[in-house]
Structure formats: C-alpha cells, structure tokens
C-alpha positions as protocol buffer text, in pm:
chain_id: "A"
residue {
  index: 1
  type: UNK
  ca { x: 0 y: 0 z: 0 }
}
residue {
  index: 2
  type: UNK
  ca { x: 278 y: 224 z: 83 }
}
residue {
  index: 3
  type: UNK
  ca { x: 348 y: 181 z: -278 }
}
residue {
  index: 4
  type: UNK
  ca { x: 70 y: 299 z: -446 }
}
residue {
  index: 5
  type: UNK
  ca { x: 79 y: 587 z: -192 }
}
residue {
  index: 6
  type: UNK
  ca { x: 335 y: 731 z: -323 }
}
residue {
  index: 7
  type: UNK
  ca { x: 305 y: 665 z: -673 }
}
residue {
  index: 8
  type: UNK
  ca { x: -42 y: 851 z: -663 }
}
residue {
  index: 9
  type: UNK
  ca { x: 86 y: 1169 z: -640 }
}
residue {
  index: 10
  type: UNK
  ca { x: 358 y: 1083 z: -890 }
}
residue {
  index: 11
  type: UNK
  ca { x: 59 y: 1028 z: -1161 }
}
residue {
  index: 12
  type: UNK
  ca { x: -156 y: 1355 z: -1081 }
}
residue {
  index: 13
  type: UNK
  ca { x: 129 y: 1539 z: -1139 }
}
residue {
  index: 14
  type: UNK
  ca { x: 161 y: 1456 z: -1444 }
}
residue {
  index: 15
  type: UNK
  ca { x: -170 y: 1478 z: -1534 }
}
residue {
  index: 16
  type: UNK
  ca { x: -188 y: 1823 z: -1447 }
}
residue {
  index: 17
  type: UNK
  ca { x: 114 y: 1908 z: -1630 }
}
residue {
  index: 18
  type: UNK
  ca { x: -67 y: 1749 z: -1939 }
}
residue {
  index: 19
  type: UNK
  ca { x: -324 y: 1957 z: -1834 }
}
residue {
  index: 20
  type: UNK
  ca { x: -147 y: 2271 z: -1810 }
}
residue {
  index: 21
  type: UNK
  ca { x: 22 y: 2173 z: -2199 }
}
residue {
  index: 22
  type: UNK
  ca { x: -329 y: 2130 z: -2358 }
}
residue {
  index: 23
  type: UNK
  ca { x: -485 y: 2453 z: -2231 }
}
C-alpha cells in the first residue's frame, strides 16, 4: 500500500502538467 501511496501523487502530477500543456 505504501506503494501505491506514493506513486499517486507521482501520476496527478503529471496529469496536471498534461493539463497545463493542452490549455
């Protein structure tokens, strides 16, 4: 569990920054 705790984060903020690119 610890794992996926702290790869969660690692995938929103990416997201976001694909985010940020398509605006």
């Amino acid at each position: 569990m610890a794992i996926i705790s702290h790869f969660l984060p690692f995938c929103f903020g990416i997201h976001k920054k694909l985010e940020a690119q398509i605006q």
